[in-house]
Residue frames relative to the residue before (quaternion, step in Angstrom):
aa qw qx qy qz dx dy dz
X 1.0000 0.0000 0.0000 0.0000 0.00 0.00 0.00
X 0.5840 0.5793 -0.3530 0.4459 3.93 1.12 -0.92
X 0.6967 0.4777 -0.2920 0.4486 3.20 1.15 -1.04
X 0.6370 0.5696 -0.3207 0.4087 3.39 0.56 -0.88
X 0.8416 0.3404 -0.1942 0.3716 3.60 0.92 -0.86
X 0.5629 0.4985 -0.3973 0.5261 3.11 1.73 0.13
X 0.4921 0.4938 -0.5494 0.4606 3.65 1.08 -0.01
X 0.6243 0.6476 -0.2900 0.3269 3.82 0.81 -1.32
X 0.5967 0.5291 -0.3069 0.5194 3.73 1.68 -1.04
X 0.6920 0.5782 -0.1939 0.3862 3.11 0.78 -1.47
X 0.7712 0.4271 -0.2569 0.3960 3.48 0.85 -0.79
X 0.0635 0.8753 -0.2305 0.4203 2.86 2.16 0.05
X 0.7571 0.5223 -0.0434 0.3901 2.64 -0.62 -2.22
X 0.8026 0.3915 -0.2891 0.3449 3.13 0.17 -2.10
X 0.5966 0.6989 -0.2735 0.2842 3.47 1.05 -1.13
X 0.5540 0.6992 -0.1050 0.4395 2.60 1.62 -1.18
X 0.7103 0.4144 -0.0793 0.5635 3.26 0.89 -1.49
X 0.6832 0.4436 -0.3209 0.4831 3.61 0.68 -0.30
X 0.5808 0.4583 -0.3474 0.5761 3.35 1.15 -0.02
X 0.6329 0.4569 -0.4564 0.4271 3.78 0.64 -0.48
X 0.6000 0.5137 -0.4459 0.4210 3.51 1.08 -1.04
X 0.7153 0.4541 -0.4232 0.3210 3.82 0.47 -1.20
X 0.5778 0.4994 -0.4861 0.4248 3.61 0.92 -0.32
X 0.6150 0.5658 -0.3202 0.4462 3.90 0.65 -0.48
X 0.7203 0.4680 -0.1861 0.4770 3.31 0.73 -0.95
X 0.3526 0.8180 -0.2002 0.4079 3.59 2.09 -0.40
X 0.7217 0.5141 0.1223 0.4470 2.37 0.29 -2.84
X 0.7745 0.3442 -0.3046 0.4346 3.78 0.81 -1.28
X 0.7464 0.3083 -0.3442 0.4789 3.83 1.30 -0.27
X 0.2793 0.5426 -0.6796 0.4071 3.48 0.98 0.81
X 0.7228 0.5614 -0.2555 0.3117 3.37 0.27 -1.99
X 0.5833 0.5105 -0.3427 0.5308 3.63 0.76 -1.30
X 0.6562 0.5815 -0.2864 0.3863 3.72 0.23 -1.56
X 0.8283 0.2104 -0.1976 0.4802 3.55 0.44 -0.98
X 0.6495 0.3785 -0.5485 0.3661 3.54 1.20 0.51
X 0.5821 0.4696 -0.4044 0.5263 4.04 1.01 0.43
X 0.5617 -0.5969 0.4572 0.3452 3.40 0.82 0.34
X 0.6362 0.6051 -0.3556 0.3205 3.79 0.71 0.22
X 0.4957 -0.6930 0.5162 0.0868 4.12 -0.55 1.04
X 0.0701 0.6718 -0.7366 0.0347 3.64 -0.26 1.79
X 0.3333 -0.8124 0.4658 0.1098 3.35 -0.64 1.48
X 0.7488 0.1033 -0.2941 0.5849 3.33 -1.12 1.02
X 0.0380 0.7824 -0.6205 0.0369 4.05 0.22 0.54
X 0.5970 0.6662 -0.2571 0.3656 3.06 0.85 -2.09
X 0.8005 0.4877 -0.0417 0.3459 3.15 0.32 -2.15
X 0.6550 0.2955 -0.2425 0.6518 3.57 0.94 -0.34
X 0.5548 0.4595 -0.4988 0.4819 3.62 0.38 -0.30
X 0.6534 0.4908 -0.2768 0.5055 4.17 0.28 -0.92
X 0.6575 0.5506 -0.3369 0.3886 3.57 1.05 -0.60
X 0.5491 0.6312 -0.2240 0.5000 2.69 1.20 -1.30
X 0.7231 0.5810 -0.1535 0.3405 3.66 0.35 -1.10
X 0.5467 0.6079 -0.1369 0.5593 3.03 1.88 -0.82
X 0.7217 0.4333 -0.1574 0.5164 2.92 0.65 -1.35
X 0.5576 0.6862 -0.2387 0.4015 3.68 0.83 -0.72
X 0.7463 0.5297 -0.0443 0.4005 2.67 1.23 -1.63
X 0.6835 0.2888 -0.1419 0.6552 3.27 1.12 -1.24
X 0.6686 0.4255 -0.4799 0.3763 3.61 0.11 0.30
X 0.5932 0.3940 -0.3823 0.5888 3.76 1.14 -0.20
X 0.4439 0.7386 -0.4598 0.2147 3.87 0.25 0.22
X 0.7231 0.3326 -0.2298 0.5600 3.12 1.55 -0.85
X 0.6878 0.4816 -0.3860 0.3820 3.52 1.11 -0.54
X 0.6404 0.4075 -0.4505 0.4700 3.77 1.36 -0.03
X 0.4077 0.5901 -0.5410 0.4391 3.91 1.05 0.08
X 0.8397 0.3069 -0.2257 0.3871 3.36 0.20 -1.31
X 0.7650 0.3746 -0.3422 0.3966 3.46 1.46 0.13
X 0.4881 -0.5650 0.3100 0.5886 3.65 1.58 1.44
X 0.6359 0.5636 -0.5233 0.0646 3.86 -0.09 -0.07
X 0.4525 0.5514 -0.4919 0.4993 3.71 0.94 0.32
X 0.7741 -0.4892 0.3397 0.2145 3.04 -1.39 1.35
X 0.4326 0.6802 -0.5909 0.0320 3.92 -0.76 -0.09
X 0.5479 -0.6138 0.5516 0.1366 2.92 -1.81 0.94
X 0.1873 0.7932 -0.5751 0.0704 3.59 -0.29 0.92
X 0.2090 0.6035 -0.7185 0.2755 3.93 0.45 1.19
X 0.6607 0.4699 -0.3839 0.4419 3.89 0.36 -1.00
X 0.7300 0.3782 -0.3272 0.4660 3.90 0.28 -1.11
X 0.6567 0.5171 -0.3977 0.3784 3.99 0.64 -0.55
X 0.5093 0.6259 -0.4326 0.4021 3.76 1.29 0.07
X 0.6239 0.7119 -0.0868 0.3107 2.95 0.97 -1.58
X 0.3751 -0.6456 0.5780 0.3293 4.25 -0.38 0.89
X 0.6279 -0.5865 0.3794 0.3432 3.62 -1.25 0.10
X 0.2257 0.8128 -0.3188 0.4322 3.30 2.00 0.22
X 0.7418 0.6050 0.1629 0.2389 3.07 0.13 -2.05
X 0.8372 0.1910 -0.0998 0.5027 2.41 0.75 -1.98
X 0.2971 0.7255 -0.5063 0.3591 3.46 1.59 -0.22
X 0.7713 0.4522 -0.3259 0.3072 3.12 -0.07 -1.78
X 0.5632 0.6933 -0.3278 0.3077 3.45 0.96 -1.51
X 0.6626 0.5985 -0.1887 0.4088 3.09 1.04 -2.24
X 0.6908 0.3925 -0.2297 0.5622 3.95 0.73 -0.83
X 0.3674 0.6205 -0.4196 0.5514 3.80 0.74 -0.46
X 0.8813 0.2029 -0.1063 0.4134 3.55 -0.31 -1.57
X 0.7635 0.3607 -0.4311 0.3178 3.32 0.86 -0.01
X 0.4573 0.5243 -0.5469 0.4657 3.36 1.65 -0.04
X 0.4814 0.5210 -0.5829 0.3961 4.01 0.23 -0.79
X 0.9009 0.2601 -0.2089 0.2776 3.46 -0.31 -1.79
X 0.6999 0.3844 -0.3992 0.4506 3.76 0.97 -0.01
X 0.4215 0.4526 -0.5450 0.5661 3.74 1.34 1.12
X 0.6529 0.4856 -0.3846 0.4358 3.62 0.47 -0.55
X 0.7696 0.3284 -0.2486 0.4880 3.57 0.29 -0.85
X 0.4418 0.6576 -0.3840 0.4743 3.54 1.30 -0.04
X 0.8034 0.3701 -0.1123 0.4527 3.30 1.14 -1.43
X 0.5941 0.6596 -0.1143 0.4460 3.19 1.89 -0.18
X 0.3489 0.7640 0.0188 0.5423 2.24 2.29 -0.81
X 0.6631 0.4968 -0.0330 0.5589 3.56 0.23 -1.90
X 0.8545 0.3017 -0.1788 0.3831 3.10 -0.26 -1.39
X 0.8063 0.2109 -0.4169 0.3627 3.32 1.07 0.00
X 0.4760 0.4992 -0.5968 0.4100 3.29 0.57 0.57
X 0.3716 0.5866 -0.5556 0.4573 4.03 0.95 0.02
X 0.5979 0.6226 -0.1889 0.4682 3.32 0.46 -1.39
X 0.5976 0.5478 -0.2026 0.5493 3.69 0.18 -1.20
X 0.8324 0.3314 -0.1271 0.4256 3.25 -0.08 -1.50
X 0.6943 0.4227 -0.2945 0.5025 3.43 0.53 -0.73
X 0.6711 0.2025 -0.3869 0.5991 4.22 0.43 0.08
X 0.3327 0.7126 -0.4303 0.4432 3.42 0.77 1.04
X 0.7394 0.4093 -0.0653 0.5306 2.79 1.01 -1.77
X 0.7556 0.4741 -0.2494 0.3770 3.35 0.75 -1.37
X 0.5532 -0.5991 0.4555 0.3573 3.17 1.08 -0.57
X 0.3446 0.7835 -0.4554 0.2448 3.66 1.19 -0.39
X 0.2010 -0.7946 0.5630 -0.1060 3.19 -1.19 1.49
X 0.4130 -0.6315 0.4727 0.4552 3.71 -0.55 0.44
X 0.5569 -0.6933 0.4015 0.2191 3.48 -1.45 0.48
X 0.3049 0.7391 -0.3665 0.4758 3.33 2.00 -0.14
X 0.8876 -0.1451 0.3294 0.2875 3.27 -2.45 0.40
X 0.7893 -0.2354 -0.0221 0.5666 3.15 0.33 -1.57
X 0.5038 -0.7516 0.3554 0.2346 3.03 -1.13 0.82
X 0.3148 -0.7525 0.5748 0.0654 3.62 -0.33 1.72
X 0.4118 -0.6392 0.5654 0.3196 3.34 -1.37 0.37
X 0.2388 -0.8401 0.3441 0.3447 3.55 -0.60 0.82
X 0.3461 0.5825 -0.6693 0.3049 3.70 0.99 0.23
X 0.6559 0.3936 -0.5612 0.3161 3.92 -0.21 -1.22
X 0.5490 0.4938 -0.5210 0.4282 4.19 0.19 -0.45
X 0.8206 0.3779 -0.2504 0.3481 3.11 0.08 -1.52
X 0.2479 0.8163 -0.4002 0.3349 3.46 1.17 0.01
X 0.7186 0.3364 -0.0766 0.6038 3.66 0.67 -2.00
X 0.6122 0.3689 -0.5493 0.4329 3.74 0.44 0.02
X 0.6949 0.5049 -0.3744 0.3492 3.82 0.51 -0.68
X 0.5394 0.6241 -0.2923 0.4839 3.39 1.64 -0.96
X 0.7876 0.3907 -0.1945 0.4351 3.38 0.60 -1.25
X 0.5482 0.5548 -0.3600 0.5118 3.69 0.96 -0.73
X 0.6106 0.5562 -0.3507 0.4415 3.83 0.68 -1.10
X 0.7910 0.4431 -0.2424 0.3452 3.37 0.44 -1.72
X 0.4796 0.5275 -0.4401 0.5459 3.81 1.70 -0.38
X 0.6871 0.5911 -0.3196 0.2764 3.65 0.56 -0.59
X 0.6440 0.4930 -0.2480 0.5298 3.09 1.89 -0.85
X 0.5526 0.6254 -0.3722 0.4062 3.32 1.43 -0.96
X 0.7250 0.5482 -0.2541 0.3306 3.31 0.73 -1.13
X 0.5769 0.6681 -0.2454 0.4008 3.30 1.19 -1.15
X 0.5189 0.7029 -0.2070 0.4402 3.02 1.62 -2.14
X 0.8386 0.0579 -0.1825 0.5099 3.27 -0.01 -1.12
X 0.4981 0.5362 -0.5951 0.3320 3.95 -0.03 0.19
X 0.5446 0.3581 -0.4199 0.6315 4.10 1.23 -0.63
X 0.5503 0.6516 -0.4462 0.2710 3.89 -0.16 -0.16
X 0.6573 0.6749 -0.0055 0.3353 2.80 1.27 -2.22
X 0.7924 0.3478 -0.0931 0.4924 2.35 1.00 -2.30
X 0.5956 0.5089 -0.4117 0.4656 4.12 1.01 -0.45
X 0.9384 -0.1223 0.2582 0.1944 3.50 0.93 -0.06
X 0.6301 0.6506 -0.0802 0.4163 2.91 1.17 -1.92
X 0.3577 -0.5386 0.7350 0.2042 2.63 -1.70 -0.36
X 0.7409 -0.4126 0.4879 0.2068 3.63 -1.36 1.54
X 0.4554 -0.4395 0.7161 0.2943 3.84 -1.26 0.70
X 0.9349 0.2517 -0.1396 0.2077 3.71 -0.18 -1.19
X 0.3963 0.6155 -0.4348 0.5245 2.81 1.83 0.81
X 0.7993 0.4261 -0.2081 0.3691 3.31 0.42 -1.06
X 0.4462 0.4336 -0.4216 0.6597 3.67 2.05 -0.12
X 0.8207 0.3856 -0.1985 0.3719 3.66 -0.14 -0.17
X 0.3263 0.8206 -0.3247 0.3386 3.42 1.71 0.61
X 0.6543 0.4601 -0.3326 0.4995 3.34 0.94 -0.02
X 0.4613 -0.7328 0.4303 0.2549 3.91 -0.58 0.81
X 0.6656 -0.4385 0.5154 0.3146 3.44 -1.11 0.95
X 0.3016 -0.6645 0.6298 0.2661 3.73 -0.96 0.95
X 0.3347 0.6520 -0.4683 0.4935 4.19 0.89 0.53
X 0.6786 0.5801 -0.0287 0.4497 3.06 0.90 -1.73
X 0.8428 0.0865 -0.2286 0.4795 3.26 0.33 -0.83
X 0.2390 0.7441 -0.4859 0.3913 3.71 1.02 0.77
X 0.7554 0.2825 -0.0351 0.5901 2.68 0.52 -2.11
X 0.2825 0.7084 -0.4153 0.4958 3.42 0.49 0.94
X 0.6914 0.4531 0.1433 0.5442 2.88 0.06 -2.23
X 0.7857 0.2874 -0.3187 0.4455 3.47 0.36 -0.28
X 0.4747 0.5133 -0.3864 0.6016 3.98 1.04 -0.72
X 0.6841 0.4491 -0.3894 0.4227 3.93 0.33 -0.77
X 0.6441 0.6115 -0.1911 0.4179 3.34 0.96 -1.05
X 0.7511 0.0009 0.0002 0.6602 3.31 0.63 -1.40
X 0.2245 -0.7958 0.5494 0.1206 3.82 -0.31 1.07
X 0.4346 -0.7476 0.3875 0.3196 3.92 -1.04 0.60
């Protein structure tokens, strides 16, 4: 199963990355287009898709590679006691949130499904297929999260702890100094 879902993060990523390229590849026949005098239609609009998609498809593969932002002055006080609990706290919080985030957009999804809803652009795209990668990607944060809250709780150690295991050269200054000059 470890294997199966780290191939699932990972492919992620790629998804992820293949959208950044289509947004590049976008941009260069907008750019080409308006030097020959020639109109790729809806550029804007599918470029921004693209971005979306990008976006939510690298969500789980930068969770599970420590690259999403966290604040850890509050958890670095804390005995390993403590912070355990804390550490599960925040991932049950955030894999209910994206759970519910989750839902609501595939509601979403489904419902300009039904209606038929179209992008307002040149050509007119259906917008479930965008909204598609936001439900994909929102889901896969949902698994990520889960992923590591059973981790946590059996024990483990966090995906983004163990990508993020090496100490801030800040860190090991101020380190190096408390050793140096002791209180």
């Amino acid at each position: 199963m470890r294997r199966f879902l780290d191939g699932l993060y990972w492919g992620s990523g790629v998804v992820a990355c293949v959208f950044m390229t289509g947004i590049a590849i976008m941009i260069v026949a907008q750019i080409a287009g308006r030097m020959t005098g020639i109109l790729v239609p809806s550029a804007d609009d599918i470029s921004g898709y693209f971005m979306g998609a990008s976006t939510f498809f690298g969500l789980a593969y930068a969770l599970r590679r420590g690259g999403h932002i966290r604040v850890e002055l509050l958890l670095q006080r804390f005995g390993p006691g403590l912070r355990r609990v804390v550490e599960i706290w925040c991932l049950g919080v955030a894999a209910a949130l994206s759970a519910y985030a989750s839902w609501w957009c595939i509601f979403l999804t489904w419902e300009s499904f039904e209606l038929g809803d179209v992008s307002p652009g040149v050509v007119a795209i259906p917008l479930w297929l965008p909204q598609l990668a936001m439900c994909a990607g929102m889901s896969l944060l949902t698994v990520a999260f889960i992923d590591d809250l059973v981790t946590v709780l059996r024990r483990g150690r966090a995906s983004y702890e163990s990508a993020n295991s090496t100490l801030l050269e800040s860190d090991r200054l101020g380190d190096a100094a408390v050793a140096a000059n002791p209180p």
